[in-house]
Every structure is written in C-alpha cells, then in structure tokens.
N, C-alpha and C positions, 0 to 999 in steps of 0.2 A: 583741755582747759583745766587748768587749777583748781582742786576739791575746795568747796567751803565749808566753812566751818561753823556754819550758823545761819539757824534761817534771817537773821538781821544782815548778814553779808551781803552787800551788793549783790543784783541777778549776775549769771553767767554773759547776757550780752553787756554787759555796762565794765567788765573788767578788764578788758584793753583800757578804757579809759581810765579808772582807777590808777593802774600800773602805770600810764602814762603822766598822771597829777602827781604820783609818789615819786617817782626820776626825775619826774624836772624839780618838784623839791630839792632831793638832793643835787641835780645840776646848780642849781640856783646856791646853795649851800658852799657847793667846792668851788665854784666861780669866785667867789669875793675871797677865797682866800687867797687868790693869783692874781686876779685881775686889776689890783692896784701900783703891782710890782711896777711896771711897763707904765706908768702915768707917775710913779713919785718925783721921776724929777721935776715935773711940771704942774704938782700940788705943791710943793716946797719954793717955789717962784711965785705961784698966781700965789699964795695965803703968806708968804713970807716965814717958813720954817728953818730954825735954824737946823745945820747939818746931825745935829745931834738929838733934834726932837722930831726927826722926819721920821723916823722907824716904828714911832708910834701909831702911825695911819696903819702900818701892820699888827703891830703887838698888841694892841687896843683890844683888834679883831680876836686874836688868838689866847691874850689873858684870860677877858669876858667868857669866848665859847670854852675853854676847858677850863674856868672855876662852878660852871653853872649847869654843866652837863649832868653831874648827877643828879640836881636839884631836879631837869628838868625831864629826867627818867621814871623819877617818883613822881612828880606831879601828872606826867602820862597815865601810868596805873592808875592814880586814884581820882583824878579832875576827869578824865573819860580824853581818850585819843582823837577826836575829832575838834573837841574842845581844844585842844592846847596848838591842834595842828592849827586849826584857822587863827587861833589867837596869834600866834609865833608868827605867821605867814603875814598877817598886818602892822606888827611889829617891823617886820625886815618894811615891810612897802612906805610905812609911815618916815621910820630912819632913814630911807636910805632918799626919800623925797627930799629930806631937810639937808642929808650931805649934801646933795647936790648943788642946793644954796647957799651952801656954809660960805661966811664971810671970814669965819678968826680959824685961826690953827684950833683952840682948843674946842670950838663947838666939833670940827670934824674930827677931834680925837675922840671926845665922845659920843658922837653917832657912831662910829667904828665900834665902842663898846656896846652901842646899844645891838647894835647890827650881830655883834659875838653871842650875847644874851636871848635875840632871837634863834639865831643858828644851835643853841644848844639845848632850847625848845623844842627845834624844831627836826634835829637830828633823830633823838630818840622816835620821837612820836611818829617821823614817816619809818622807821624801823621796825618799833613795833605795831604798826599797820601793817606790813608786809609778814612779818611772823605770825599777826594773828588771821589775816583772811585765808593765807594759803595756808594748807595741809605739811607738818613736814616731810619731806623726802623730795624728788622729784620738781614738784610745782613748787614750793617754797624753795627751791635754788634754783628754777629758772628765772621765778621774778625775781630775787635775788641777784641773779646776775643782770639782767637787764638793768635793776638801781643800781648795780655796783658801775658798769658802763658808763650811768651816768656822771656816777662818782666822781670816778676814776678818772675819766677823759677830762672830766671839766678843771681838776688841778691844772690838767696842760690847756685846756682851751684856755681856760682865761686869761693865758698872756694873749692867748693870738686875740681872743676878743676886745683885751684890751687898748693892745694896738691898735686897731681897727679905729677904735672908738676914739682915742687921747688926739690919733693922728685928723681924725674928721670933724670931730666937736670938740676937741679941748677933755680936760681930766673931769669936770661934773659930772659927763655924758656916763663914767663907769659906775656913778653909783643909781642917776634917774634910769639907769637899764631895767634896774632891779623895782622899779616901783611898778609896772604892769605886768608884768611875771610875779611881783608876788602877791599884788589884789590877787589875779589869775586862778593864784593857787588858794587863795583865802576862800575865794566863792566855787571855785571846783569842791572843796572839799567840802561845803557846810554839802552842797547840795548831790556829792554820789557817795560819801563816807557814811558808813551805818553809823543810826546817832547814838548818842551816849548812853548808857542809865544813868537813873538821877543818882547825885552823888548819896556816897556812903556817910552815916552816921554813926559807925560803928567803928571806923578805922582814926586814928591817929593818924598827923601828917608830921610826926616828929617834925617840928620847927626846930627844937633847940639844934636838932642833929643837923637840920637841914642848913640851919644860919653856919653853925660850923664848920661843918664839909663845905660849904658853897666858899666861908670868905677863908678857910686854908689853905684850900687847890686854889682859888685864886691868886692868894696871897704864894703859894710854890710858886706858880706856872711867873708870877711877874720877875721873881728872884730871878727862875731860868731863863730869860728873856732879856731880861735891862743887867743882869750881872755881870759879863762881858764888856760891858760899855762901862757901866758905873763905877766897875771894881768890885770883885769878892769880899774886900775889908771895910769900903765901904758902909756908911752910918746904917743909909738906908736898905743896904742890903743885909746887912746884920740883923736889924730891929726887924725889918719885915720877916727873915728865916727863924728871928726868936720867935714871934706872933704866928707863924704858921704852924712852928710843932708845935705851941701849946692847945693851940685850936682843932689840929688833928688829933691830940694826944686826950684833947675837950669831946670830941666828935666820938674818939673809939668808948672812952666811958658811956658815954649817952647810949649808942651804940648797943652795950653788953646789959643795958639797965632798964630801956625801954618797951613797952608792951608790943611797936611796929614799928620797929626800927628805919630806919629810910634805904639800909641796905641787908635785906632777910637774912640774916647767920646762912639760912638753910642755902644762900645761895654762893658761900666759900667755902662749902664741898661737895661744887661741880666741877671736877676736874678740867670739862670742854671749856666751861666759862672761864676759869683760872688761864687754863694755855691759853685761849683765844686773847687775853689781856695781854699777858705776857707779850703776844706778837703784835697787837696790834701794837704797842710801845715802839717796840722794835723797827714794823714795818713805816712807822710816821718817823721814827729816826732816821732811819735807812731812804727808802725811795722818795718820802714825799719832802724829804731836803734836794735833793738832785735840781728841779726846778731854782733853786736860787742861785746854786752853783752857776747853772748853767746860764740863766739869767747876767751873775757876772761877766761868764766868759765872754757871752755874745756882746753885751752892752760897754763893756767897759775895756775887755782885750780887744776883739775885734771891732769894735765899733758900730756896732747893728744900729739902727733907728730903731724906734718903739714899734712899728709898723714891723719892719723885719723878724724883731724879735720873735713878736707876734707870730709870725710866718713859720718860723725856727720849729714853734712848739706845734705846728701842725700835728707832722707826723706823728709824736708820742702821742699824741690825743686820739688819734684814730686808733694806732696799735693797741695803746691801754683798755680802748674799750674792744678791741676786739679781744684781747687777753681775759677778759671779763667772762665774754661766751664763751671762749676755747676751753674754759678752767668750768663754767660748769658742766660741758660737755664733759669734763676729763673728771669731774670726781664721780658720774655715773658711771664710767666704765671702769676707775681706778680706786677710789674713795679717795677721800679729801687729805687723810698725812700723802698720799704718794703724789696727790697731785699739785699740794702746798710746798711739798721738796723739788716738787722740776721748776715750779715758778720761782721759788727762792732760787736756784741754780741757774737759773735764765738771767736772773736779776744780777745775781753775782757776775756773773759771766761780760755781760751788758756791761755795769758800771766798770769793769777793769779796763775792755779794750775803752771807753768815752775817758776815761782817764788816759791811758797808750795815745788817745789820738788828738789831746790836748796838745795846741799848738800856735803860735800866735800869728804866726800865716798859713795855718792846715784850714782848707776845705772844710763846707756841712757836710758832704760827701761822707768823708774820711770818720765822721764822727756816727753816719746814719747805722752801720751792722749793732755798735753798740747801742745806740737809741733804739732801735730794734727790740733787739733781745730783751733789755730792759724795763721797757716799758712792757712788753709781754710778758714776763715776768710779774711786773706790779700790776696789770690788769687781772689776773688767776690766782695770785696770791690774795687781792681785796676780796673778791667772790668767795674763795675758801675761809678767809677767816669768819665774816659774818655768818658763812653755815654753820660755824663753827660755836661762836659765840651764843646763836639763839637754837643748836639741838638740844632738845631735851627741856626747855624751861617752858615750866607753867607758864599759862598766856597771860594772869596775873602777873606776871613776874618780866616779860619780856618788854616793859620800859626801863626798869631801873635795872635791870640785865646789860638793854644795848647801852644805859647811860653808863654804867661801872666798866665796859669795854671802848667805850669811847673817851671817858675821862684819861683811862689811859693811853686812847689814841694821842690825845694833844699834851698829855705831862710827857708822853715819849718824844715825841717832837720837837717840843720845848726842850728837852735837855738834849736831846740828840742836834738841832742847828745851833746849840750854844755850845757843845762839846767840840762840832768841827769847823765852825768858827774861830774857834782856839787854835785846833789843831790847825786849820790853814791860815791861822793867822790875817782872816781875811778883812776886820773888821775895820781898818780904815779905807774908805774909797781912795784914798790918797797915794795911796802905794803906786807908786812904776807896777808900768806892765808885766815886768816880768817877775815882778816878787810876788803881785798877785796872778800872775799864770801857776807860779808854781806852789804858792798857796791852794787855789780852785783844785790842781791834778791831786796836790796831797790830801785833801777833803775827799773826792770821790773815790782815790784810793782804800780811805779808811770804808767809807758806805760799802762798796764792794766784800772788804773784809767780813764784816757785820751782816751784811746779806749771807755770804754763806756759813758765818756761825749759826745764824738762824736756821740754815738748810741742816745742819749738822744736828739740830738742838730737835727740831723736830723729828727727822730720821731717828733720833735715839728714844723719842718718846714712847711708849710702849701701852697706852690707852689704846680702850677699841676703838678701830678704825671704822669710822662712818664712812657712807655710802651715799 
C-alpha cells in the first residue's frame, strides 16, 4: 500500500477509494474535452450555430482551462486542496446542468467557459492530492499511473462516449452526463480527503500577479485558437497579442517584486519541472491532436456516424490506458528518461504508419498496428511526465508546480492544433475529399516528426535519471 505522509492522510483501508475519486476526476476532466467533438454537428442545428461560431463549443473549453490553470495551482496551495477540489467539482456539476438546457448559442459558449474554469481548478488540485498523500518513488507513480489511465484513456473515450450519448438522447445528454459524476465527486471528496488547515494569514495571494497571468495566458491561448480562422492580421488578433505581452510582460515585473509571488522563483531552477514543461507542450501538440485528425478522417472522408466514430476510438482508449501501467512498470525497472524515449519512439512509430495507412477506402484494420503503437506510446509517455513534473517539489509547492506544467500542457496544444491545421490546411469543412485526406495524412505526418524530436531531445538530456 502507498506510505502516508501524514497522520491527517486518509487511513490505509479508505485509499482505493481516495485513488478511485482522484481518476475519475481526471476522467471526468479529459472527457469534456472530446466528448463534444462527435455531437457538434447536431449542437450547430438544435441552437442554430453559424459554421464559423460552432468551434467555440470547443475553444471555449480549452481558452478558459489553459488561462486559469495557474491561477488555479496557487489557489490549491494556499485556499487548502480539498477546498478547491470540491469547490471545482460543483462548478463542472452546476455548468454542465445548465449546458444542457442551453437554449441560445451564446449561453452554451459560455457554460463551455465556465466548465474550462472548473477543469483548471480542478486539474491541479486532484494532482497535487496525489503528490501529496503518496510517498515519492514507487507508490506515488503507481497512483500516478492509475490517474494517468484515467487521463489518458478518457481523451479517447469520449468520442466513443459521445457517440453513444448524441446517438440515444440527442447532443444535451453529453453535458447532463457530467452533473452526477461531478456532485459524486464533490461529496466524495469533502467526506475521505484530509481536511484543510485554516487558511494562512501570513501569505499573500498575489492578485495583481494572479489577474495578470490568468487574463494573458488566456488572452495567448485565444490568439492560438481563433487565429487560423480570423487571420493573423486580423484587428482582433492583433490587439488581443498586444494586450497579452503587455500583461505577461505586467505579470514577470510583479513576479520579480513581490514578497509570494504566485509562481516561487525557487521553482525555475528545477530543472525536472523545467523539462517536464517543456514536454508536456510538446506532448499536447503531438499526440493529443491526433484525436481530431482522426475525427476528421473517419467523420468526413469515410463517413462514420457519431456512434461509429464513437466505436473507432475504442481501442486507443483501452491501449492508452494500458500504456499508462506498462510505463509505470517500466520506469521501476528502467528510470523514467529511458522509459519516456521508447514511449516517444512508439509514439513516433505509431503516428507515421496511421499516416502510411490514410486512405479514402482503406480499412480501420489497416489503420489498427498504428493506433496501437501510438496510443501505447502516449499512455507511458503521460505517466512519465507527471513523475516527472511533481519529483522533488516541496508539497507546499506541488499546486502551483502541477498548475505551471499544465499551463503548458494546453498553450502547447493550442499552438500545436493551430500550427497543423495550417500545415494541413484542414480548416475548411468544405474541402473535397481528397484535399482534405491529404491535408489529415500531411498533419499526422508532421505529429510523427515532433514525436520523435522529442524522443531525440530527451535522449540527449543529461540530468539525473529518476527511478
């Protein structure tokens, strides 16, 4: 069983369950960012979206959670981790009750935000819940990998769950999913998570820092999201990029001036947390675009149903999470660079032949050894980074640690599905089949590429290798 770290830790029999409330958070978390894919054509109909404001039901999601991630790493440390976990958790249940009612395009654009705003609540705080009850080494990357599982898998379940749902009840059913699953979680946690102390009186909450970081990353992350669409030169892409660096540029002053800054100096020279950033960028550019790609090819070249689709993402879903266990297995017997280079090299490997077997009358068959590889790949890679990210940091530290590794999960993502959206030039639905097939194959070729510079970037890294 997993060492605790405190006699306020949950007993030894009640920590299956803990582990089990902390993964389906994150399930619950990776869910909504897939699971609307597979239902937009049929919110763009019921709500009357025009084709060019229907991407917001996504971007919404994804602006919100990566402007307010690190807000919501620092308010973990200092508001108390049970606190913000049930706070976040009633948030998603309360949102995602009202999407489901939404009558106008704009209330469910923003419940989408508000639902983002949760999720980056809520990221941190079941993160560092997991760093702090378990021991590092050993027990903190087995739970580790079990949330990553959950992670991991649920980018790919929730197309299938989606299907499921858009095909049986119509597109509401994907967001009232989330209202009993997230009371669930709200009341699971007040009542096994160790409680708080009372809050401090002694710490600063840097708000200035915090206003600023929060509406710069957000204001980035929309640049890289609606840029593509709106134009580069663009008024409001313009003005929003001037108000971003100056707010960043507002954010590093404060930053170097403050008594408790919102992100600890002492914590940008940790070299683990530094790489572990770095990758996680990379790895939300790299594998966790693949899912859209793919989404096109089946929905739009081949012609899948929602329901099919749905079906399509089975397997990655299953592999990813088993690549989850296999990778914590493998950094006990190999440490974490050796066993972050064979998942990248899996990964790599994966995306080239799914690209090879892009075809507008090829078999899922033809496409499964890559989806394979792939997905086992990005299930071992997710596990290894987060060991990665939370070795060595004070337990003080490991909210606004996972929120600075996570911020860069989703600015990497954000620029990485806007980068190969270019590159495959896929951004009108409108395209012939075969301009966007060979848009899709040129996209995942690139991801392939970027997967194994990463394999490369790590291999040459020359820090000491955890175990």
């Amino acid at each position: 069983m997993p060492a605790l770290k405190s006699s306020s830790a949950p007993a030894r029999s009640r920590l299956g369950l803990v582990l089990l409330v902390l993964a389906t958070a994150q399930l619950v978390i990776s869910l909504d960012f897939n699971i609307v894919y597979v239902a937009l054509p049929s919110i763009g109909s019921g709500l009357g979206f025009s084709g060019q404001d229907l991407q917001w039901v996504v971007s919404a999601y994804v602006v919100a959670t990566g402007g307010f991630l690190l807000l919501g790493g620092r308010a973990t440390d200092l508001l108390g981790r049970r606190r913000v976990f049930v706070v976040a958790s009633l948030l998603y249940a309360v949102s995602s009750l009202v999407g489901g009612f939404s009558g106008s395009a704009g209330v469910l654009v923003a419940v989408r935000a508000v639902q983002g705003i949760g999720g980056a609540l809520l990221f941190p705080a079941t993160l560092s819940l997991i760093n702090t009850l378990y021991d590092e080494g050993p027990s903190r990357n087995r739970a580790l990998s079990v949330w990553g599982a959950a992670g991991a898998g649920g980018l790919c379940f929730g197309s299938l769950l989606g299907g499921v749902l858009v095909d049986a009840f119509g597109w509401p059913s994907v967001f009232v999913v989330n209202v009993p699953l997230a009371g669930g979680l709200a009341l699971a946690g007040w009542l096994l998570f160790p409680p708080d102390g009372p809050l401090s009186r002694r710490r600063d909450f840097d708000l200035l820092g915090a206003l600023s970081a929060t509406c710069g990353i957000t204001l980035l992350v929309f640049v890289l999201v609606h840029g593509p669409e709106a134009g580069w030169g663009s008024r409001t892409i313009l003005v929003s990029t001037l108000l971003s660096v100056l707010l960043l540029a507002l954010f590093a002053v404060v930053e170097a001036r403050t008594r408790d800054p919102l992100t600890p100096t002492r914590l940008y020279a940790h070299r683990g947390l530094l790489g572990a950033m770095a990758m996680t960028a990379l790895y939300n550019a790299t594998f966790a675009s693949v899912p859209y790609f793919l989404t096109l090819y089946f929905q739009t070249v081949r012609g899948y149903s929602a329901i099919g689709t749905g079906l399509a993402f089975l397997v990655p879903a299953v592999v990813v999470a088993a690549g989850t266990q296999a990778g914590e297995r493998a950094v006990a017997a190999l440490g974490v660079r050796t066993m972050l280079v064979g998942g990248l090299v899996s990964g790599a490997l994966g995306a080239l032949l799914i690209a090879m077997a892009f075809d507008d009358h090829g078999s899922y068959v033809r496409l499964l050894p890559g989806i394979v590889l792939l997905s086992l790949g990005q299930g071992a890679a997710w596990t290894g980074l987060w060991i990665t990210a939370s070795a060595g940091i004070e337990p003080g530290d490991q909210g606004v640690a996972s929120g600075m590794a996570s911020t860069t999960l989703q600015v990497g993502g954000a620029v990485g599905l806007a980068v190969l959206i270019a590159v495959g030039d896929v951004g009108d639905r409108g395209l012939s089949d075969g301009r966007l097939l060979d848009g899709v194959r040129a996209a995942v070729y690139v991801i392939a590429a970027g997967i194994g510079l990463a394999a490369v970037a790590v291999l040459a890294f020359r820090g000491r290798p955890g175990r």
